[in-house]
N, C-alpha and C positions, 0 to 999 in steps of 0.2 A: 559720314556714311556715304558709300562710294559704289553704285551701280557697278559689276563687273561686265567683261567683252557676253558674257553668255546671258545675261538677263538684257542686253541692247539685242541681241538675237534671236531669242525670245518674243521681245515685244513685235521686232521685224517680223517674226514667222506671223504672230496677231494679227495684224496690219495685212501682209498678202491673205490669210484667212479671210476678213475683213472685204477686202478688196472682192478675193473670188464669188463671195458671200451677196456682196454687192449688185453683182453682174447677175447670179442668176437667181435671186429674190429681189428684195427692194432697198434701196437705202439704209432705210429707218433701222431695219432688222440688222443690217451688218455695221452701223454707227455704234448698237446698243450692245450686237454681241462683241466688237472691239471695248468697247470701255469695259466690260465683263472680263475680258480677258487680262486687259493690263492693270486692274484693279486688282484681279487674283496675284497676275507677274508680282506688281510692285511690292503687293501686303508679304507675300513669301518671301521677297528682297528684302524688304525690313526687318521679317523675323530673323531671316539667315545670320540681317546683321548684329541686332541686337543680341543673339546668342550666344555671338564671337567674345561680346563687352564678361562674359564668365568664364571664359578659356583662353585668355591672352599668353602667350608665352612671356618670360622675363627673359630682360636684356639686362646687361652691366656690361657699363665701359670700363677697362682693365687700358690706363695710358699712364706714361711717365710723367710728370707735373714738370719736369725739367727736361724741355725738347731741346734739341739742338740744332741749330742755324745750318744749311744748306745742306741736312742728311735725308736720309728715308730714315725717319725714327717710325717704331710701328707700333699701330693700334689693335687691340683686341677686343673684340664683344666677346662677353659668352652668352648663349643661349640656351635654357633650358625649358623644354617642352612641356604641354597641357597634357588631358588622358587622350585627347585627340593630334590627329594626322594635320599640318599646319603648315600654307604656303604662304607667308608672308617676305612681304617688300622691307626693306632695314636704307634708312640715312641716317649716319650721322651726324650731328650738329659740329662738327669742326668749322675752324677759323676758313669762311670762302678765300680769304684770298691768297691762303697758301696750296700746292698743287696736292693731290690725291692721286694714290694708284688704280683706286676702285671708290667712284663716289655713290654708288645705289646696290646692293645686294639684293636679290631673289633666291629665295632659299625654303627646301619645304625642311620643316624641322617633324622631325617623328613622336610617337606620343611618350612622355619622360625622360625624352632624350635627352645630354647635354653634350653641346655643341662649341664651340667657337668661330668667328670671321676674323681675318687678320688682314689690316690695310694700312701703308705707308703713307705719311703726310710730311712734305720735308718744306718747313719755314724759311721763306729768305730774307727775313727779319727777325732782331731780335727784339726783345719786350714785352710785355704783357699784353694776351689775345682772350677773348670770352670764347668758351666752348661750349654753345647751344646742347638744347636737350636731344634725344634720340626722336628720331618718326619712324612709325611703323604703320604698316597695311596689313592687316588680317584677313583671310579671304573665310566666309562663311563656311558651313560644312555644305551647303548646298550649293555653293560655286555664283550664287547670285548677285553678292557685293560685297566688299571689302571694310572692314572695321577699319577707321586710322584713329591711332590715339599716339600720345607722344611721354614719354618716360625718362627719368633721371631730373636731373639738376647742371641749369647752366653753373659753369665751374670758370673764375680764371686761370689759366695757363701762364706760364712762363718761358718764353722760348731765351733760351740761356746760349754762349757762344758753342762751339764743337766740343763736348764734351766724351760725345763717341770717342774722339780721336784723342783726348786725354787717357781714358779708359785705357784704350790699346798701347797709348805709348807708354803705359805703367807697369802695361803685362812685359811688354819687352823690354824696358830698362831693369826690370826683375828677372827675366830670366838671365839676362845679361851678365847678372851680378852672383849667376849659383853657375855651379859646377866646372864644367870647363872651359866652359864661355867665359865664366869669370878669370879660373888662371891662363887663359891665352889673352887675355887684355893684359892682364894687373901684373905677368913675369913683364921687367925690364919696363917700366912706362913708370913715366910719375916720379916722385921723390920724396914721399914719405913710405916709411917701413910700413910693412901691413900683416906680414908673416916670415915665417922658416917653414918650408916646406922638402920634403926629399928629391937629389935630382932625378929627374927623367931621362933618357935619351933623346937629344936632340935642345936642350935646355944650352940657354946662352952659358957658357964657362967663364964671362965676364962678370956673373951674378952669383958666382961658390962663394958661401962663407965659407971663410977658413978655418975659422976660429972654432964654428959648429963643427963643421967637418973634422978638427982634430978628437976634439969634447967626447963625440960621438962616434966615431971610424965610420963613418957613414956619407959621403957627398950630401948637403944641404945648399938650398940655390935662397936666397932672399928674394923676396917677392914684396915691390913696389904697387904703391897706385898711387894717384894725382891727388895733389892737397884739400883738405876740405875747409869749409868755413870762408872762402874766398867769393869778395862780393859779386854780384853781378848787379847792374841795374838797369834796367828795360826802358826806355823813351818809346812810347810809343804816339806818332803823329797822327792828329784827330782833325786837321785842317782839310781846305778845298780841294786837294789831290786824291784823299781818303775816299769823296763823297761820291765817286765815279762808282759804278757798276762793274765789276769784273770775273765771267763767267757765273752768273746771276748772283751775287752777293756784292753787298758794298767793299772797296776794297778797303777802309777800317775793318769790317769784319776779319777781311783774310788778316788783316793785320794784327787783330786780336787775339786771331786762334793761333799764330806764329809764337807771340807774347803767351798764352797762357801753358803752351807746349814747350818752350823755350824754358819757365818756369819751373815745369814739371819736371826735365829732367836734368836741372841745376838742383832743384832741393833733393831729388831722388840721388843726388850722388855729392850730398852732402854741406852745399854752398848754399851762400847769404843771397836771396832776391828781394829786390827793392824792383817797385813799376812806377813810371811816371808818366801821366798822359796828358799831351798840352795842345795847345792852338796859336793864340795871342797870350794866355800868360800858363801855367802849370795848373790845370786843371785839377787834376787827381795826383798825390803821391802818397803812396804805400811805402814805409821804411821797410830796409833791406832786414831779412831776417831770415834763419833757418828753420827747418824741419818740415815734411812732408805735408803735417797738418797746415800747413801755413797757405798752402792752395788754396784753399774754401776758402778764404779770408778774401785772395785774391779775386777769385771768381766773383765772389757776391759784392765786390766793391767794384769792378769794372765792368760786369755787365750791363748796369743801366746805362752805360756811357751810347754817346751816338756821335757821328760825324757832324761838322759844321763847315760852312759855307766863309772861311776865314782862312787869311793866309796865316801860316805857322809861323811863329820866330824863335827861329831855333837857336839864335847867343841867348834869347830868354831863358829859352827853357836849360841850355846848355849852366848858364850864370846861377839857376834855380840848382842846378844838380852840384854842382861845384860848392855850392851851401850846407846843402842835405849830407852830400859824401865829400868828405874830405881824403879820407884812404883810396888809396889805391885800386880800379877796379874795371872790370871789363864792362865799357857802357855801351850796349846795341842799341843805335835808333834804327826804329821803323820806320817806313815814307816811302814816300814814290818821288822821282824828278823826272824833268821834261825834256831841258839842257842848260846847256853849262851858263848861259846867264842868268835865266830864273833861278839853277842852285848853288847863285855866289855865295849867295848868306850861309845855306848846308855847305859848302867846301869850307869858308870859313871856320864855321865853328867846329867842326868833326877837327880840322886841323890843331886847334889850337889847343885840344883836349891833349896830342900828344906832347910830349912823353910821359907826363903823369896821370895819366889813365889809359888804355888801353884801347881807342875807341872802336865798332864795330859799325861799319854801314848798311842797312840790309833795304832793300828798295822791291816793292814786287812790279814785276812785268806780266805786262797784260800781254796772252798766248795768241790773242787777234794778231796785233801788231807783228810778233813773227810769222804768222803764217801767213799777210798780206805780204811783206817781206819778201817769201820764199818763192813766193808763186808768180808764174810768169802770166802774163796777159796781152792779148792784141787788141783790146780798146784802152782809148786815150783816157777812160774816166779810170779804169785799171790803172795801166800805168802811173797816173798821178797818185793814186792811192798807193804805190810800192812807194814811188820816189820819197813820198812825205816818210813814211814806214822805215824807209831803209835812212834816213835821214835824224828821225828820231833815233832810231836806233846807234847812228855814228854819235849822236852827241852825246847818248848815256855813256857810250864807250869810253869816249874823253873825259868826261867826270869823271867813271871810276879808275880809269889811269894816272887822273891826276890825284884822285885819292890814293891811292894806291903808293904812288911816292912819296907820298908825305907822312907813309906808315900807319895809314887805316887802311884798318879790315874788311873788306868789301864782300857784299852775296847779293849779288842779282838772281833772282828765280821765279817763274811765272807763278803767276799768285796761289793757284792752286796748287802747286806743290812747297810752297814757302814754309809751310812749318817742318815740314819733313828734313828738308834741305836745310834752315836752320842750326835744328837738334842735331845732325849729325855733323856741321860743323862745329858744334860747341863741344863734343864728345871730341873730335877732336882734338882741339885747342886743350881739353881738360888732360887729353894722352898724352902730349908734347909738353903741358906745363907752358905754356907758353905764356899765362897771365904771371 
């Protein structure tokens, strides 16, 4: 039970009464009609409050149980009103130490009313977080103090990788796949049949069947798309390079939501994924397998993973995959490098994968580092900071040069855009046939 700003005001007006009171009788008389007064204040302030404890409005938290790692995923109260008029305070018990768009609400709610608050919480971790009960302040009907009592059930949460950004890339690798988005990919790409359709104008003349075209007196164009059922398997590094921060997420994270986007739109267009996550030896692997449902598997087996403080060995894990997959197969590692003598061992093994597997390098770059790079500066603590900047930078170049002739596949991309840029090279690769 909580004294409001107008029964502190109240008591003050007492007090000068009191005081005036003082001055022009005696002491005693203004000491006794103070206490009179603030005896009445405080007994009204009790009742005010106490009356609140039969008209409380109800709150329900309306949250996702599977949050996602570096978004604004958003929260909903609803609020539904007493027979009375109602200004109360609203916190919710969310995890402190992920950021908030709105941490306190003041809201007058009306009488039967139903209401909702909506506020964003975006985790930069993943894992299991406890999410506290709701607090609330009810202000009396007489404005003299505020009821707090607190509502619901701590709950634990699970903050899971980007799942938003899976959502999305499912909507658009679907719509990709209908109408004429579909036949402006699928004419002339790929190498397996997928239809006979009539020609159009403007239709490659290299893709007439003939043979339809006689059958029928009708021009018919054959329409390709890329083969299905071809493996992929995903390496994704969980070692000391991972464990860096980059633009507020660990870069394992950025590396994971790459991996589980990467995933989604190999199965989404018909191919085998396999994930393997290593450090010092093969931590986690998931066999290579088809169909869309085969995600969820993924997800709930790699989210509890976390970065470690160890260097990666990557003929380990390369020797580990070489076990697992014997076929033929397009293997993306994730990672980061520094330069060319720390990623002797990654030159090595990426090489040796060719020509019986198809290997792919994907490394994320932290967007600091270029923009130090770009930008010019007249202090020497500046300058030193490009030099190192542009320095690093030359030597990722030369790694991926020298990857690069030795016939791996190389994507460097700042972290934050790495799944995107990813996906749309594997889409790709999947149009040209290249595995």
């Amino acid at each position: 039970m909580i004294p409001s700003l107008f029964c502190y005001w109240l008591l003050l007006l007492a007090t000068i009464i009191a005081v005036i009171t003082a001055v022009f009788t005696n002491l005693t008389f203004a000491l006794i009609l103070l206490g009179i007064f603030d005896t009445i204040i405080l007994g009204l302030t009790l009742i005010d409050i106490l009356r609140v404890r039969n008209h409380t409005i109800a709150v329900k938290r309306l949250s996702n149980p599977r949050l996602s790692v570096g978004r604004d995923n958003p929260i909903t109260l609803n609020l539904t009103g007493n027979p009375h008029k109602a200004e109360v305070i609203i916190k919710d018990g969310y995890p402190r130490q992920f950021a908030v768009s709105k941490e306190v609400f003041t809201v007058t709610v009306h009488p039967h009313s139903k209401s909702c608050l909506t506020y964003t919480i975006k985790p930069d971790r993943r894992g299991q977080v406890t999410w506290d009960v709701i607090t609330l302040r009810q202000k009396g009907l007489w404005g003299l103090g505020w009821y707090q009592w607190q509502t619901g059930e701590s709950e634990e949460i699970t903050v899971y990788p980007d799942l938003m950004a899976l959502r999305a890339l499912s909507i658009r690798l679907t719509l990709e796949s209908t109408g004429t988005m579909r036949q402006a990919r699928r004419l002339g790409t790929g190498t397996e049949f997928a239809e006979l359709r009539e020609y159009s104008r403007g239709d490659d003349l290299r893709f007439v069947d003939w043979k339809a075209t006689a059958r029928r007196n009708t021009p018919f164009i054959r329409v390709l798309e890329p083969e299905k059922e071809q493996p992929l398997i995903i390496l994704l590094d969980r070692g000391r390079l991972m464990t860096s921060r980059v633009q507020g997420l660990l870069g394992f994270d950025w590396g994971l939501n790459a991996t589980l986007c990467l995933a989604t739109a190999a199965l989404h267009r018909g191919d085998k994924v396999g994930v393997g996550v290593f450090d010092r030896e093969m931590t986690a692997w998931i066999p290579p397998k088809r169909g869309q449902s085969y995600l969820s598997h993924i997800v709930e087996k790699l989210s509890p993973l976390q970065p470690v403080l160890m260097e990666p060995d990557y003929a380990g894990a390369l020797s580990s995959l070489v076990k697992h997959q014997s076929r033929r197969a397009l293997v993306v590692l994730i990672t980061d490098i520094v330069d060319a003598i720390a990623s002797a061992e990654l030159l090595a093994a990426m090489i040796r994968l060719s020509p019986r597997y198809l290997p792919f390098c994907v490394t994320l770059r932290d967007p600091v580092v270029n923009s130090i790079a770009s930008t010019s500066t007249e202090t020497a603590e500046g300058a030193y900071q490009r030099a190192v900047a542009l320095d690093l930078l030359s030597q990722r170049e030369s790694v991926f040069a020298l990857l690069k002739s030795k016939g791996v596949l190389v994507l460097d991309a700042p972290a934050n855009g790495i799944s995107e840029a990813l996906v749309d090279r594997y889409l790709s690769l999947k149009a040209r046939s290249i595995l």
